[in-house]
C-alpha positions in Angstrom: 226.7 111.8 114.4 225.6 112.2 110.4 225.1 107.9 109.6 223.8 107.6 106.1 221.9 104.3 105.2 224.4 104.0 101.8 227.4 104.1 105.1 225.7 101.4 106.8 225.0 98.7 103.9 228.4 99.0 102.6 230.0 98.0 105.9 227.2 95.4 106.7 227.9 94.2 103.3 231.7 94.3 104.0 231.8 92.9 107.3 229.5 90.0 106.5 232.0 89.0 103.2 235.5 90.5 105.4 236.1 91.1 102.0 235.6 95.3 100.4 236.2 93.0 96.8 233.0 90.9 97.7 231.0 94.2 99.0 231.7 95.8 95.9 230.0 92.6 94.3 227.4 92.5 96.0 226.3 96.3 96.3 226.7 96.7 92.4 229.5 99.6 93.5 233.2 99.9 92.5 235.6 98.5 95.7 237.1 102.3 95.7 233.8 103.4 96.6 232.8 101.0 98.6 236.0 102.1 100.7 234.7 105.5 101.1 231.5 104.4 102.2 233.8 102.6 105.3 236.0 105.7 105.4 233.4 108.0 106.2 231.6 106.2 108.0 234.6 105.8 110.6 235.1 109.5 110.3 231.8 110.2 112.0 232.1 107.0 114.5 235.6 108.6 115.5 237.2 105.1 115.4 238.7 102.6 113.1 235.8 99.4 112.4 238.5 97.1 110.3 242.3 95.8 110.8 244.3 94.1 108.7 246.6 91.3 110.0 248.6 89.8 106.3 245.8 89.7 103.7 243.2 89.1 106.4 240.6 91.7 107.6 238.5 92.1 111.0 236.5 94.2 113.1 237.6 96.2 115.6 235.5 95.7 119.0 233.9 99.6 117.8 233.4 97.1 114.4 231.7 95.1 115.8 229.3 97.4 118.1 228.6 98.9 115.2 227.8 95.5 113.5 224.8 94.7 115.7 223.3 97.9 115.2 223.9 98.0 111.6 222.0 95.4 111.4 219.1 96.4 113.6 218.7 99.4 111.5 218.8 97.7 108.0 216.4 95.3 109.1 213.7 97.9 110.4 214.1 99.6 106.9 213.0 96.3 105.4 210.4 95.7 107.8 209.3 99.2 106.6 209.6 98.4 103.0 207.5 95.2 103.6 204.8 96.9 105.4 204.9 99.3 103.1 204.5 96.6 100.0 201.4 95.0 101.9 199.5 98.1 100.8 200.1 96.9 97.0 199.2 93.3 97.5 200.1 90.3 95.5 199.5 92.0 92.0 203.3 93.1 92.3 206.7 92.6 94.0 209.9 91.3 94.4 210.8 88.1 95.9 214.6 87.1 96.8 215.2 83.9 97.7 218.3 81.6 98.5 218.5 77.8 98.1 220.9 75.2 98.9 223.0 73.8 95.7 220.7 70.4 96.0 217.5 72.4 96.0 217.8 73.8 92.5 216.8 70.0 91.6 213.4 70.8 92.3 213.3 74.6 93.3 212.5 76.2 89.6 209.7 73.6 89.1 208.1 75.2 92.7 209.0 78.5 91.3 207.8 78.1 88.3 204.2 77.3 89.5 204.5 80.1 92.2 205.1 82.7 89.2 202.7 81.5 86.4 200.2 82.2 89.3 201.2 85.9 89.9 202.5 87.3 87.0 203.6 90.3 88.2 206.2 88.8 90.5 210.0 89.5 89.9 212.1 86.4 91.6 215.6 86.6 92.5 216.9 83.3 92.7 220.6 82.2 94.1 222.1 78.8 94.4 224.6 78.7 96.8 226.1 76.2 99.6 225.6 76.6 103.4 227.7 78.2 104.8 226.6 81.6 102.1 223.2 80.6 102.8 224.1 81.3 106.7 225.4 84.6 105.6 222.3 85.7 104.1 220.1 84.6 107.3 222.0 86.2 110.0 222.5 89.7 107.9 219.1 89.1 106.7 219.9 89.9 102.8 217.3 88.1 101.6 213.5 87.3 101.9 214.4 83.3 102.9 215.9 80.5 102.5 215.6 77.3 101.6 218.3 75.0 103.1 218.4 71.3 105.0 219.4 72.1 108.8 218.2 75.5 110.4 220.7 77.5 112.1 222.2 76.5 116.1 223.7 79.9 116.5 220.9 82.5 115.5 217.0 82.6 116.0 215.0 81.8 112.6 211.6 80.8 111.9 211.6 77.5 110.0 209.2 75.0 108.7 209.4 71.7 107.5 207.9 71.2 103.5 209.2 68.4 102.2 211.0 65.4 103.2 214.6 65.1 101.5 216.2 61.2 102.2 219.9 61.3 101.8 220.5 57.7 99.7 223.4 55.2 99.2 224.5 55.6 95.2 227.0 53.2 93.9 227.8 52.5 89.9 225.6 49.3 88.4 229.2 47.3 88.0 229.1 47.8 92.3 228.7 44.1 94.2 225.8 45.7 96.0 223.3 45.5 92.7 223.1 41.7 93.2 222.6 41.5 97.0 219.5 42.8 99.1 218.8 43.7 102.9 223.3 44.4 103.0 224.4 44.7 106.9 225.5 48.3 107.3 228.9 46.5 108.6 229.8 45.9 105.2 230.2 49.9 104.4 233.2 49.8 106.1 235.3 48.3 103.6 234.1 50.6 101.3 235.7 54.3 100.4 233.4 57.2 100.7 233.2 60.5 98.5 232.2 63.5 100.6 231.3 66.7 100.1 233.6 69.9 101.7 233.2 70.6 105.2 230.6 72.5 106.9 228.0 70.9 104.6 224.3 69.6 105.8 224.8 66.6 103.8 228.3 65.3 104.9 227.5 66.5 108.5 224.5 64.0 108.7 226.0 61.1 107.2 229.3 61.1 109.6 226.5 61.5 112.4 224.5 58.6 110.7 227.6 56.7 111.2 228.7 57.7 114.3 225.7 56.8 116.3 225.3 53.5 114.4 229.4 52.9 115.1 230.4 52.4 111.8 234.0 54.2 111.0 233.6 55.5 107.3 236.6 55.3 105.3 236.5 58.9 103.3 238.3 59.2 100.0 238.0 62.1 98.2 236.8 65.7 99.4 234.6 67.1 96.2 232.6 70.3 95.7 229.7 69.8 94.3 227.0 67.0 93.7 227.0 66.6 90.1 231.3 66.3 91.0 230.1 63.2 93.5 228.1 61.5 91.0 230.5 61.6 88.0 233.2 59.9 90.4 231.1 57.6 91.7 230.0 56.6 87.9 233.8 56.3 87.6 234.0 53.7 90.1 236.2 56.2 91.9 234.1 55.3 95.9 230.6 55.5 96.9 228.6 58.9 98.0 225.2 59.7 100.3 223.2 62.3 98.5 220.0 63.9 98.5 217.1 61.5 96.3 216.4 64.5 94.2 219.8 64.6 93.2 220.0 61.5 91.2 216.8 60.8 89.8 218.0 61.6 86.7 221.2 59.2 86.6 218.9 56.4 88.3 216.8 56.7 85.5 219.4 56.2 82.8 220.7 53.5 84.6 223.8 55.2 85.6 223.5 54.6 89.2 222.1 52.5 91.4 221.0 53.0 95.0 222.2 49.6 96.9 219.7 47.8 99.5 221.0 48.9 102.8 219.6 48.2 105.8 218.8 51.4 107.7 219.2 53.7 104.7 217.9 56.0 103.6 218.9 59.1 105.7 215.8 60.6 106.5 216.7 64.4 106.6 214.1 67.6 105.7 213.8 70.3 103.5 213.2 73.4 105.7 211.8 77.6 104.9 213.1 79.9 107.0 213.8 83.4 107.5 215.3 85.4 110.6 213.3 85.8 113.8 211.4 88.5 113.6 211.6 89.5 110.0 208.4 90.9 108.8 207.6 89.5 105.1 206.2 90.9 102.2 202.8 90.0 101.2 204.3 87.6 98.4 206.8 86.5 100.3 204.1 85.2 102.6 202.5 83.7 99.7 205.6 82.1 98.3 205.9 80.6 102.6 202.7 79.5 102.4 202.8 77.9 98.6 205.6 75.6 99.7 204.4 74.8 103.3 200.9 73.4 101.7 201.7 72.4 98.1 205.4 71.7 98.0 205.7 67.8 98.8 201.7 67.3 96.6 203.4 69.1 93.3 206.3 67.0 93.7 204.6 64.0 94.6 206.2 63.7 98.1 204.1 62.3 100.5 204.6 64.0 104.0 204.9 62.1 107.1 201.8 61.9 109.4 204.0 62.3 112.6 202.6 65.3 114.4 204.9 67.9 115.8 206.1 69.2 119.2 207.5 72.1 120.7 210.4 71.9 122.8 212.9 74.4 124.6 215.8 76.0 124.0 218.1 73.9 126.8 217.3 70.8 124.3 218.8 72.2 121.2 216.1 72.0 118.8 214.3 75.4 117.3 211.0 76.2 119.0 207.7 75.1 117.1 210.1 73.0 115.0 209.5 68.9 115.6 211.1 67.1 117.8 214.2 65.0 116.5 214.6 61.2 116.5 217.4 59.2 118.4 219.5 59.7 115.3 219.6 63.4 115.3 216.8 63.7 112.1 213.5 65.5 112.3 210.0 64.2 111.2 208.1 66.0 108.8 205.2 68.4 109.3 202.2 67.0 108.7 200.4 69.0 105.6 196.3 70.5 105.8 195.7 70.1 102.2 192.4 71.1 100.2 191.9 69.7 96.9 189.3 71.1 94.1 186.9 68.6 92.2 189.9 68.1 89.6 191.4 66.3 92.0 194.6 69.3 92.4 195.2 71.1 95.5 193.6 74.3 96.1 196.0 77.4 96.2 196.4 79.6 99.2 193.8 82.2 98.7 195.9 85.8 98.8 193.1 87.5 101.0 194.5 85.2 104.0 198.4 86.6 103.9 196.7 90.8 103.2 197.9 92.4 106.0 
């Protein structure tokens, strides 16, 4: 059998997307040759790796045998083209990373920092929601992540940076900005806008409300966070978002974030990459930039709770801390040296050589 690496990442590209339009995207290649790729790729497996069924496609069960060592493959040529980057150190290299849409609020300042410090880096940034970011961690397409929840159904290494409180935002006209210490009762008779399904943020606030029994009244499904806020400005329901998405708005006067008891959300911004994945030495230094600088630059303190390991059978990642009655993890404490200036000292590079 005559497998060519160019075979491989087209149908690893194409059966992560189910889409040969999306491949084509992706691998910079025109969907006829993507097909081609697939095509003689099946010709050497002796078996058909996609159907059709109406406009949808899947893998065959030879698909998806292939699948799992596809990807075994493509990651040990990355592991080699990391190892093979540690010889050039930090002088040089390219770092891809993915961040959830709420992240970019603060992300370019981080990265911003990161690159004024080595020069030399190239930095491929994409915003995207959850269920791409996901994507890229199980097919391992790029360096990491940066995302609110880790994974349930794959093994990833993740660690807590900063904390990321999910709060209440109503308009200034709302009751709420005349009353203080508000039962969370009264959110009942309020309307809720949410964000689409499968997202970290509208998954922890119907979780927030389930376990305190409150039945949310939802109104409008909408796509984005800067879409939330402009509704609620509107008067058109209340929304639960991230802090650092509305600092701006709170600041104009916009928006308001109402005194609710038991609010805010505490949730946690996470880095993580697949199990296993060997990282290039200035992807180690971008890991190691956030885990010890991340909440200091952007003047979040981090909790002082110290972490625990647990097991598998309790449903929370090993070496990740342990989670609270209400489903939300502490943050990691931060080891944090700080020059005579009074600023944090960065990671020295000769620590992440390999």
């Amino acid at each position: 059998m005559h497998v060519s690496m160019r075979q491989l990442k087209a149908f690893a590209a194409v059966s992560a997307h189910m889409s040969f339009t999306r491949a084509a995207e992706d691998l910079n290649l025109t969907q006829p040759a993507v097909s081609m790729q697939i095509k003689q790729l099946e010709q050497q497996v002796g078996q058909a790796l996609f159907e059709q069924v109406g406009k949808k496609l899947y893998l065959t069960e030879a698909g998806r045998e292939v699948r799992t060592y596809a990807r075994l493959i493509l990651q040990q040529l990355d592991n080699m083209a990391a190892g093979l980057a540690s010889f050039k150190g930090l002088e040089s290299g390219t770092l891809s990373i993915s961040v959830a849409t709420t992240a970019h609020y603060f992300a370019p300042k981080l990265l911003s920092i990161f690159c004024q410090r080595y020069p030399g880096v190239n930095v491929k940034l994409d915003v995207t929601n959850r269920e791409t970011l996901l994507q890229q961690l199980e097919n391992n397409t790029v360096d990491m992540v940066i995302m609110g929840r880790p994974p349930e159904d794959f093994k990833v290494e993740a660690g807590v940076f900063m904390e990321n409180p999910l709060v209440l935002i109503a308009p200034p006209t709302h009751p709420f900005s005349r009353e203080k210490a508000i039962q969370l009762e009264r959110l009942e008779k309020e309307t809720f806008l949410v964000r689409e399904k499968g997202s970290g943020t509208r998954k922890a606030m119907e979780k927030f409300f389930e376990n305190h029994g409150i039945h949310m009244t939802t109104g409008m499904e909408v796509s984005s966070d800067e879409a939330i806020k402009r509704s609620v400005q509107a008067g058109l329901g209340l929304g639960i978002m991230s802090r650092d998405a509305v600092q701006y708005e709170l600041q104009l006067g916009h928006l308001i974030i109402p005194d609710i008891l038991h609010f805010p959300i505490m949730r946690h911004w996470y880095v993580m990459h697949r199990e296993g994945k060997r990282l290039s030495p200035i992807a180690e230094a971008f890991k190691a930039f956030l885990l010890e600088e991340a909440a200091i630059i952007l003047k979040k303190e981090p909790s002082t709770q110290r972490p625990s390991s647990t097991d598998a059978t309790s449903g929370q990642h090993p070496s990740l801390p342990p989670r609270s009655e209400d489903g939300y993890v502490p943050a990691k404490p931060q080891n944090l040296l700080f020059g005579p200036d009074g600023k944090p000292i960065p990671p020295a590079p000769s620590k992440i050589r390999k």
